[in-house]
Structures are given as structure tokens and as C-alpha cells.
C-alpha positions as CSV (number, residue, x, y, z in Angstrom):
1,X,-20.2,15.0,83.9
2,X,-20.0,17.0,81.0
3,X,-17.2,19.0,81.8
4,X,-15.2,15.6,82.0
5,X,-16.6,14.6,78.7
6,X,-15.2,17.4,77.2
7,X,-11.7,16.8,79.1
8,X,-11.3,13.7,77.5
9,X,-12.3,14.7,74.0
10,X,-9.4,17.6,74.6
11,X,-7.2,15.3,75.6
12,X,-7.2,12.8,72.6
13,X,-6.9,15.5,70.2
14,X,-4.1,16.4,72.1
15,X,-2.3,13.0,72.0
16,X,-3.8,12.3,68.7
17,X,-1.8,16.1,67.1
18,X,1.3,14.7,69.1
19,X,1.8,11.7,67.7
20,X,4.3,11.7,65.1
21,X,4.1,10.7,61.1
22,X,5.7,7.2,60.8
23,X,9.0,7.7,58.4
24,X,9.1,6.2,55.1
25,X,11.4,3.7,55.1
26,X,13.8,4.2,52.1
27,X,13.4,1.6,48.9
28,X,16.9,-0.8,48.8
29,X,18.6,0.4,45.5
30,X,20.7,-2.1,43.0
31,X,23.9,-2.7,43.2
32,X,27.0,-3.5,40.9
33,X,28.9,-6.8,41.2
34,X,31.4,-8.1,38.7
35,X,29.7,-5.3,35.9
36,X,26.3,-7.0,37.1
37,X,22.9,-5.6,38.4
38,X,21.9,-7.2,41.3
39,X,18.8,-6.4,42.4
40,X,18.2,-6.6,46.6
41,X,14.9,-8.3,47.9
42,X,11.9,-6.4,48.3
43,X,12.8,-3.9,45.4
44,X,9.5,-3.1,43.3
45,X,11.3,-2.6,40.0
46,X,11.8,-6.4,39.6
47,X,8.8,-7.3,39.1
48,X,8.5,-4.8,35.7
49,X,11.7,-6.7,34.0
50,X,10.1,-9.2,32.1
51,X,12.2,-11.6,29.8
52,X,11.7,-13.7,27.7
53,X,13.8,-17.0,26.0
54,X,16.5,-16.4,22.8
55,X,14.8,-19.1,20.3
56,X,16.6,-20.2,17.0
57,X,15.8,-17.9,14.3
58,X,12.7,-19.6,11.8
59,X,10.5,-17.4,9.4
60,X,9.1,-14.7,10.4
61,X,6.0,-12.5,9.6
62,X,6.7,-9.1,8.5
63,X,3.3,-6.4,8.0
64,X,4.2,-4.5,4.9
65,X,1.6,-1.7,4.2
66,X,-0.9,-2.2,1.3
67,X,-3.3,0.0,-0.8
68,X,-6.3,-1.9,-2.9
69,X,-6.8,-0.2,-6.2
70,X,-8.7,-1.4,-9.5
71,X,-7.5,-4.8,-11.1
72,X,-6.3,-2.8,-14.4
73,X,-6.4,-6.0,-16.4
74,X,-10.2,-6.1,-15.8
75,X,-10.9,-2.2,-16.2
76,X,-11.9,0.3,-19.0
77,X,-11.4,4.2,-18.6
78,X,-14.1,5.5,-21.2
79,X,-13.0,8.6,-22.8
80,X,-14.6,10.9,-25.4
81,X,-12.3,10.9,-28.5
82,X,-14.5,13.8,-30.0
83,X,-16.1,17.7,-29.0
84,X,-19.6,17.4,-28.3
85,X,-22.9,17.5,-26.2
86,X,-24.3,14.5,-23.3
87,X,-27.4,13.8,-25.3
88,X,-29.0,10.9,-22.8
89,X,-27.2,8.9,-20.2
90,X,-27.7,5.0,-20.1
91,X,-26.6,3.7,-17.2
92,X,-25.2,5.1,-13.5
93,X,-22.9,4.9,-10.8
94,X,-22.8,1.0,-9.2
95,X,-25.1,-0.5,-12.3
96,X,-24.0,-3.7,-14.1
97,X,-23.2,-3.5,-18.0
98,X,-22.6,-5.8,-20.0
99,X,-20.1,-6.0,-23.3
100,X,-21.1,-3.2,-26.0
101,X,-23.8,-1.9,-24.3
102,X,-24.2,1.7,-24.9
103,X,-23.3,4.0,-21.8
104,X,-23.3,7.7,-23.5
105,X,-25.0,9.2,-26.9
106,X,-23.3,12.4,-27.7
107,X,-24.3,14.9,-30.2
108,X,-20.9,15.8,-31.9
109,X,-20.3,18.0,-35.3
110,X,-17.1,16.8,-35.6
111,X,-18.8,13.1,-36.0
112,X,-21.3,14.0,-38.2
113,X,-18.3,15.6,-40.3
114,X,-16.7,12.0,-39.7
115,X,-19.7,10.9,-41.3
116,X,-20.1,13.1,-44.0
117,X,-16.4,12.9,-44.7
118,X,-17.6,8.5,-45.0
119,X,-20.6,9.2,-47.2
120,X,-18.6,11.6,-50.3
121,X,-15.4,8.7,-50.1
122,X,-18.2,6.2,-50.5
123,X,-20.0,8.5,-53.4
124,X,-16.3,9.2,-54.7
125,X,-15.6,5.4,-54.9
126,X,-18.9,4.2,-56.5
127,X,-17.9,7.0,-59.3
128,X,-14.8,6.4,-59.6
129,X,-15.4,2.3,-60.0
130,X,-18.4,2.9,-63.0
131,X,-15.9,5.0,-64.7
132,X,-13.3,2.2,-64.3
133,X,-15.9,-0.6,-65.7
134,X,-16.5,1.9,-68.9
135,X,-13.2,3.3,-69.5
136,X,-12.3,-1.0,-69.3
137,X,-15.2,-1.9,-72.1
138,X,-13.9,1.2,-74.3
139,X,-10.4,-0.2,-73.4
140,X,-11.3,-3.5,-74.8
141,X,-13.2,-2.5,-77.8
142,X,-10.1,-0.3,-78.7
143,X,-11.8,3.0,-78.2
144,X,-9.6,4.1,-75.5
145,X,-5.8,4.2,-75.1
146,X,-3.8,2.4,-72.2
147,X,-2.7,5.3,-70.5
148,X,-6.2,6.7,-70.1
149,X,-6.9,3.4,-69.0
150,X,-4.6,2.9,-66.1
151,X,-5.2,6.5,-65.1
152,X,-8.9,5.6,-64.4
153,X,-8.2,2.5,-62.7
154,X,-5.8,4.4,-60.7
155,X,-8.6,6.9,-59.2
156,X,-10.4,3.9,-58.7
157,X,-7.9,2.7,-56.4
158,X,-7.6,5.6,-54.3
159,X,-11.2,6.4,-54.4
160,X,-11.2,2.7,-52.8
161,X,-8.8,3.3,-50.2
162,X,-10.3,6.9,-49.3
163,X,-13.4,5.0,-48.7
164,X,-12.1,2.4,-46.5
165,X,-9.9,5.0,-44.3
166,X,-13.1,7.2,-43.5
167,X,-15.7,3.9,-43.3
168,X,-12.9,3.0,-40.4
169,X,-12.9,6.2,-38.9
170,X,-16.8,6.1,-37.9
171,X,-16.7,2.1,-37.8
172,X,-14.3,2.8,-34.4
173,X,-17.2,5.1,-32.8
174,X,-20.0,3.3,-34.4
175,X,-21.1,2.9,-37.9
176,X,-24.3,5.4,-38.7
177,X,-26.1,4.6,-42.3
178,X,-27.0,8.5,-42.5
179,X,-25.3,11.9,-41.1
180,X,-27.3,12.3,-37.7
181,X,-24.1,13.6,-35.7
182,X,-25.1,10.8,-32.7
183,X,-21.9,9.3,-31.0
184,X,-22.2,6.8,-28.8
185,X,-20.0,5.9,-26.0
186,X,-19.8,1.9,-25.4
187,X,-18.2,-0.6,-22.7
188,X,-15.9,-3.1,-24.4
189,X,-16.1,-5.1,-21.0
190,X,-19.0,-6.7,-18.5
191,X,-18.5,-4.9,-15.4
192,X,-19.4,-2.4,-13.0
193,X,-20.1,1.2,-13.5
194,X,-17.6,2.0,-10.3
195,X,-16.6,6.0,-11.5
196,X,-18.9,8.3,-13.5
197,X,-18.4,11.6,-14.3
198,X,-21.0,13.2,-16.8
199,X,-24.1,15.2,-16.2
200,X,-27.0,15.5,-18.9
201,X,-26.0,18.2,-21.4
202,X,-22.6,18.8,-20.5
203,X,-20.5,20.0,-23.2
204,X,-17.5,17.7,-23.6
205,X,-14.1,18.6,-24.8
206,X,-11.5,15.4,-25.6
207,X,-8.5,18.4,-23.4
208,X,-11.0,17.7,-20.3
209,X,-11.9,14.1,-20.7
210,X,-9.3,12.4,-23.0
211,X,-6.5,10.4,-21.7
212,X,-4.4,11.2,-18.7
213,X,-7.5,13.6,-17.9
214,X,-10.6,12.8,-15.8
215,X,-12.9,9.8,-17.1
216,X,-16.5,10.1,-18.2
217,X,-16.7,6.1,-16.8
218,X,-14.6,3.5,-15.4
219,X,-16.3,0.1,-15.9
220,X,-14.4,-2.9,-13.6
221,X,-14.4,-5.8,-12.4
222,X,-14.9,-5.4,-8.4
223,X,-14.2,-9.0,-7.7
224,X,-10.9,-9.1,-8.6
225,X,-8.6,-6.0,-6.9
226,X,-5.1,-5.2,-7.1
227,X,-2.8,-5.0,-4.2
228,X,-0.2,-2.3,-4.1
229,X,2.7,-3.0,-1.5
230,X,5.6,-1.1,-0.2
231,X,8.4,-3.3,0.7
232,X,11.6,-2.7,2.2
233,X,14.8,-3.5,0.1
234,X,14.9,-7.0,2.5
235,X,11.8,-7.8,2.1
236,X,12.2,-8.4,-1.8
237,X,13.3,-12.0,-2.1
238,X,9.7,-13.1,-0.1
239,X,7.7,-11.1,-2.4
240,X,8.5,-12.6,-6.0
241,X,5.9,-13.1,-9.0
242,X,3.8,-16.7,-7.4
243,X,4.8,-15.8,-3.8
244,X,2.0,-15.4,-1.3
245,X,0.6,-13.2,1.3
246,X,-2.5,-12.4,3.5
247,X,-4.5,-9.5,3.4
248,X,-5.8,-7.9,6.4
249,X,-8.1,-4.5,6.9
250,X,-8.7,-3.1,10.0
251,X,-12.3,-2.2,8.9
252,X,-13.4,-5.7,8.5
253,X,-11.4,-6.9,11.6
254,X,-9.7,-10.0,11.8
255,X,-11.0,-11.6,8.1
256,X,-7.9,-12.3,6.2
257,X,-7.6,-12.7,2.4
258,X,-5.4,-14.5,0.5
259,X,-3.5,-12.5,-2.5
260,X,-0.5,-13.6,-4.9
261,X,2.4,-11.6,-6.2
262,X,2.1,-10.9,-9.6
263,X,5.1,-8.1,-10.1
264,X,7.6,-5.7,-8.5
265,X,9.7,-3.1,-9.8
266,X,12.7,-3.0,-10.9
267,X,13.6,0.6,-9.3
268,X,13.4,1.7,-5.4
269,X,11.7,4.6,-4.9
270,X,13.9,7.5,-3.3
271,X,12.2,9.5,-1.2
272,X,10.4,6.3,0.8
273,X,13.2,3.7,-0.2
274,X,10.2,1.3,-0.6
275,X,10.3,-1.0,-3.8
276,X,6.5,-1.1,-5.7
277,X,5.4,-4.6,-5.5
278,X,1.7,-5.6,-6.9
279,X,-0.1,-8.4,-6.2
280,X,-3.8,-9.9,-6.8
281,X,-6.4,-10.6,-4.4
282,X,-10.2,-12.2,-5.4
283,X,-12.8,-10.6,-3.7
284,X,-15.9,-12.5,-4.7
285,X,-18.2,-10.8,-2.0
286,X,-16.6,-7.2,-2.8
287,X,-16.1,-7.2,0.8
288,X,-13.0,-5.1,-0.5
289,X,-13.3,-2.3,-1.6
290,X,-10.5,0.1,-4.1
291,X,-8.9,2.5,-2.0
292,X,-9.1,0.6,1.0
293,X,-5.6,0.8,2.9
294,X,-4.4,-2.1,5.0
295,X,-1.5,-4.9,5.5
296,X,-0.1,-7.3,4.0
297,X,1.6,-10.0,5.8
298,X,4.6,-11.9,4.0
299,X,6.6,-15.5,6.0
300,X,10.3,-14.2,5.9
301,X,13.4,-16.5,6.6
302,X,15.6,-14.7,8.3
303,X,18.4,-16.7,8.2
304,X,20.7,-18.1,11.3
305,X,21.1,-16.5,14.7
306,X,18.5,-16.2,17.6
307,X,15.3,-14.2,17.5
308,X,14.4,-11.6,20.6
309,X,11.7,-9.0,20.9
310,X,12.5,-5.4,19.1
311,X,12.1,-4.1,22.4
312,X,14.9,-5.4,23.8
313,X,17.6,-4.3,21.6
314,X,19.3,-1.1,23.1
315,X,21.0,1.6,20.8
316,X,24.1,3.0,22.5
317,X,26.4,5.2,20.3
318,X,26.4,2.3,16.9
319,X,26.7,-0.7,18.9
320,X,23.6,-2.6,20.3
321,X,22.9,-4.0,23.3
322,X,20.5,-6.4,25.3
323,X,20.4,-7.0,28.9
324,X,20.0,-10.8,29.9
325,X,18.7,-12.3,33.4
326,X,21.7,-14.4,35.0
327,X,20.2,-15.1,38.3
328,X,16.3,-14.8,39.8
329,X,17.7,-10.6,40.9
330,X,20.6,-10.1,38.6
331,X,20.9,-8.8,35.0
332,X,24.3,-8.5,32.3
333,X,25.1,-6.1,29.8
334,X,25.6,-7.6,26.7
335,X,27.2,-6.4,23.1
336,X,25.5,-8.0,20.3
337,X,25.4,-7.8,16.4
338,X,22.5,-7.6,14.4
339,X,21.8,-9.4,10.9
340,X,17.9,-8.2,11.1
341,X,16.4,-5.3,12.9
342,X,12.4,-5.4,12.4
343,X,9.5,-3.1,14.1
344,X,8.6,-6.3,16.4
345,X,11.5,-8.7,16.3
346,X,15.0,-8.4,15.4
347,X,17.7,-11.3,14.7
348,X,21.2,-11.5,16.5
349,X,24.1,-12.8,14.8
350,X,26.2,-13.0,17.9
351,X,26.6,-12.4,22.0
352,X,23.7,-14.3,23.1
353,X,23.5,-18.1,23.8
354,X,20.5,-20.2,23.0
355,X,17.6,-19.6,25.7
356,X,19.2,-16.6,27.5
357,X,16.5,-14.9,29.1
358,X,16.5,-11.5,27.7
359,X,14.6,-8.3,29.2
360,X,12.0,-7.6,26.7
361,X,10.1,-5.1,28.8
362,X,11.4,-2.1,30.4
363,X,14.7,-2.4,29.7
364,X,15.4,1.4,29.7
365,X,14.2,1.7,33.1
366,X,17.1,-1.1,33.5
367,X,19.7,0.6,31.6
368,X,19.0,3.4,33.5
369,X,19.3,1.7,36.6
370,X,22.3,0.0,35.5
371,X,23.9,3.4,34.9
372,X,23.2,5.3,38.5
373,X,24.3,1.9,40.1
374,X,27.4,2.4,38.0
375,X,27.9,5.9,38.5
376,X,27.4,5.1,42.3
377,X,30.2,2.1,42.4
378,X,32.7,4.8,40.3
379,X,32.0,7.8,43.7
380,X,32.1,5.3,46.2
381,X,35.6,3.8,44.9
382,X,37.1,7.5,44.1
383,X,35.8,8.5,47.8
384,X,37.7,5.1,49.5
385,X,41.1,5.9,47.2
386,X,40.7,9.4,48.6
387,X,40.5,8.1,52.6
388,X,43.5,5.8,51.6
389,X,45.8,8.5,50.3
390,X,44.5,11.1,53.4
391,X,46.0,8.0,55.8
């Protein structure tokens, strides 16, 4: 029995290594009809070509990239406008101030020679103004002459205005009543502290922190940010001073914000030919933050003609092209003109109809399609004029 087992057993692996692999039955390629595609039935590319409707042209959206920096109108840059030593440090980095409070006392010589410079023009003019009251009694009892007169009332003048220029000087950095070399640094603004860059007892120099260099602080305004935009040359006319747009940051997801233009420049910019456009956006929560980048979305009209997908729109040599659905398994060429060519839509002027069904997805795999089937109609013809001439 088991000898007859093991017969059997032999016997199906026989039949079973005999039997031969079922062929692959070859995939019906498209043809070309009348400079059309047809596709035959059961061909899988078909179901890739999806179209969609040419609509009438309305306004668009059009993502321009953005870059939130300080509201400048609502910003001081603190500099030191004198040499000297950090001698205490009021405040720090995120801290609320309010207007003319005191951020940085410095210790600077060249103050307290601002100072000293104020006390002798102040000495100089109370001098020079009791010689002027004396030489004017002498003047009226007859003592003295004119000229020696108007000379002393002269002296008096400049004394005066000697006085005034260096009482200004230390009046812009704060008035002192004595020589004691203290400088202080104060906000002219309520704000935030949102930039500081001072240590305690660093030596500061106006060549290292002056304007155009680094800042000591920059107080702001964080609920208010500027919006710096890059827009294309045709992009302009949506983005004048009033016009609106929405702010979006991929960091806080879908949240918009709604911002206003407030300016543009005058001048493209030639190495991104990008035109500087700056706008406003409030940002009561300080959800936004400067430096942030993200987009800024602008309603365009575009004008007349019909809208279709970016996608769609083939590049051959300089002349564009769309393929549109004519029957349920049969797409046309089509030459068409463009009077707007976006990164998601783009705007034809002419060759399409209303509601043509364009290919919007995989419309290289048809063009290349389109040019084996074409290639294949051009072999098969030359091969049949051959057989006719050989008759």
C-alpha cells in the first residue's frame, strides 16, 4: 500500500512540473483615428486620465510668499550715542516697559564732560549777565561809554546761547543737577523688550552699537506685525495700498489672519523679479510671531477666457497644449494660448470651448501615448506604400 502511495505522489508532481505557465495575454494599445486617441476597452490606462470641465474665468486665489517682521511704526532701536561702561540693567528680554522708563545706566566720561562742559556755560552765563546788569547801571549813570557797553551785553549773549547749546546736549540724554558721569538709556515707547543685547559691565563703544550696528534693545509693539510680500509683476494691481489678503502659517495650521496693504515699491527687484509689497496684520494674541515665514493669499481677476488646472497645460517647443476628452475612450490634441500661467491654474485665451473636459491628471502619460500611437500609424502607413509599390 505504501509503495502505491508513493506512485501517486510521483505521479502528480509529474503532471503538476508538466503543465505549462498560462501566457499573458498582451494589453490592447491605443490607436489613431482622425489625429485622435482612441483608447480600446479593457485598457488600464483609462482609468488614470482624469478631466475635468473648462469653467469661465472669475477671480482667483494666488499664494504669494510672506515674511512677518517688526511693525517699524511701533518700534524703537535703542542705541548708545556715547563711550562708556553697563553700570545696572533695568529690565530683560520679553519684559513690558512703559514710556520713559529707564532700560540702561551707563557710566560714560564723555557724559560727565557733557556735563561739565553744561555747568562752566551755565557759570560763564551767570558772569557774564552780572557784568551786563553793572556795566548797564554805570552805563546809565554816565560812567561807562556805549561801546563798552554793547561789548558786555554782547558776551552776555553768547554766554546765553553757549549755555543753552550744552544744557540741550545733556537735556537729550538726561538732565543731571551735578557731574556724576551716569547716562541713562530710556524707551520713548510702551512696549515689549523683544531684542537685548547688553551684559553687566560691558564696555560700550557708539562704532559697535550706534546706528546701522547691532542694538543694545529693540522695544515693540508685538500686537501689531508687518507683513513683507513678494509679488510677481501681475500680481501688482491686487495688492494696492487698502487691498486685502489673508495670512496663513503652516505652524499654526489652518488659522487665517486678516492683513491690509499698506505699500509697495516702486522698483522690481532683479535678481528675484519680485516687487516688495508690505502690509499690516493685528495680532492681538501674539499668536504671530517676527520672523515667522508663511503665505499670503490675494483674490485675483484674471480677466476673460476659461480656467483649467496648471497641470493640464503641456509645453511643446513655445506653443502650449491641452488634451481634451471627446468621447467616453477618446482624447484631441489641442493648441491653445495663454493670457495667465499660475502654479495651480492657468487661464486660456483661445482653443477650448466652454465645458470641454480637459485631462488634468496624467496627461504626460497621454502625450506619450499619443506619440507611440502616432509613430505606429506613420510605420504601418510607410510599410503598406512599400507592399503597394513592390505589387
Amino acid at each position: 500500500m505504501k509503495n502505491i502511495y508513493l506512485s501517486l505522489l510521483m505521479a502528480g508532481c509529474l503532471a503538476a512540473c508538466s503543465e505549462a505557465p498560462t501566457p499573458k495575454v498582451a494589453e490592447p494599445q491605443p490607436i489613431m483615428q482622425n489625429n485622435q486617441l482612441r483608447f480600446p476597452e479593457g485598457n488600464s490606462q483609462l482609468a488614470l486620465l482624469v478631466t475635468v470641465p473648462a469653467k469661465a474665468s472669475e477671480a482667483i486665489a494666488v499664494d504669494l510668499p510672506a515674511h512677518l517682521v517688526w511693525n517699524e511704526d511701533r518700534t524703537q532701536r535703542i542705541y548708545a550715542p556715547l563711550a562708556g561702561r553697563v553700570a545696572s540693567i533695568h529690565t530683560d528680554l520679553g519684559k513690558s516697559v512703559r514710556k520713559g522708563e529707564t532700560l540702561l545706566a551707563l557710566l560714560s566720561p564723555e557724559f560727565g564732560a557733557a556735563q561739565a562742559d553744561a555747568s562752566k556755560a551755565m557759570a560763564d552765563l551767570r558772569f557774564a549777565e552780572k557784568n551786563f546788569y553793572r556795566q548797564k547801571e554805570l552805563f546809565d549813570a554816565g560812567i561807562v561809554a556805549r561801546k563798552d557797553f554793547e561789548q558786555t551785553e554782547t558776551d552776555a549773549l553768547r554766554a546765553k546761547a553757549e549755555a543753552d547749546r550744552a544744557v540741550a546736549r545733556i537735556n537729550l540724554y538726561g538732565a543731571h543737577g551735578m557731574v556724576n558721569q551716569q547716562l541713562t538709556l530710556n524707551s520713548d515707547m510702551a512696549g515689549v523688550v523683544v531684542e537685548k543685547n547688553v551684559n553687566p559691565g560691558q564696555e560700550i563703544r557708539p562704532e559697535q552699537f550706534g546706528p546701522g550696528a547691532l542694538a543694545l534693545f529693540v522695544v515693540s509693539d508685538p500686537s501689531s506685525l508687518w507683513v513683507q510680500i513678494d509679488a510677481q509683476e501681475a500680481d501688482i494691481s491686487a495688492l494696492k495700498p487698502g487691498a486685502s489678503f489673508e495670512l496663513s502659517v503652516a505652524a499654526l495650521g489652518d488659522q487665517k489672519f486678516k492683513g491690509r496693504v499698506m505699500a509697495s515699491a516702486d522698483v522690481i527687484d532683479p535678481n528675484t523679479r519680485t516687487i516688495k509689497v508690505r502690509g499690516v496684520v493685528e495680532n492681538p494674541q501674539r499668536m504671530l510671531k517676527a520672523e515667522m515665514l508663511g503665505t499670503a493669499q490675494i483674490h485675483r481677476s484674471l480677466g476673460q477666457g476659461l480656467v483649467v488646472p496648471a497641470s493640464a497645460v503641456l509645453l511643446r517647443g513655445t506653443q502650449h497644449w491641452v488634451f481634451v476628452k471627446t468621447a467616453a475612450d477618446t482624447f484631441e490634441p489641442r493648441m491653445v494660448k495663454l493670457s495667465y500661467e499660475g502654479s495651480k491654474v492657468s487661464i486660456v485665451s483661445s482653443g477650448l470651448q466652454t465645458n470641454d473636459q480637459v485631462v488634468s491628471e496624467n496627461s504626460l502619460l497621454l502625450a506619450r501615448e499619443f506619440r507611440i500611437a502616432e509613430e505606429t500609424a506613420k510605420s504601418t502607413a510607410a510599410a503598406n506604400g512599400k507592399a503597394t509599390e513592390s505589387k
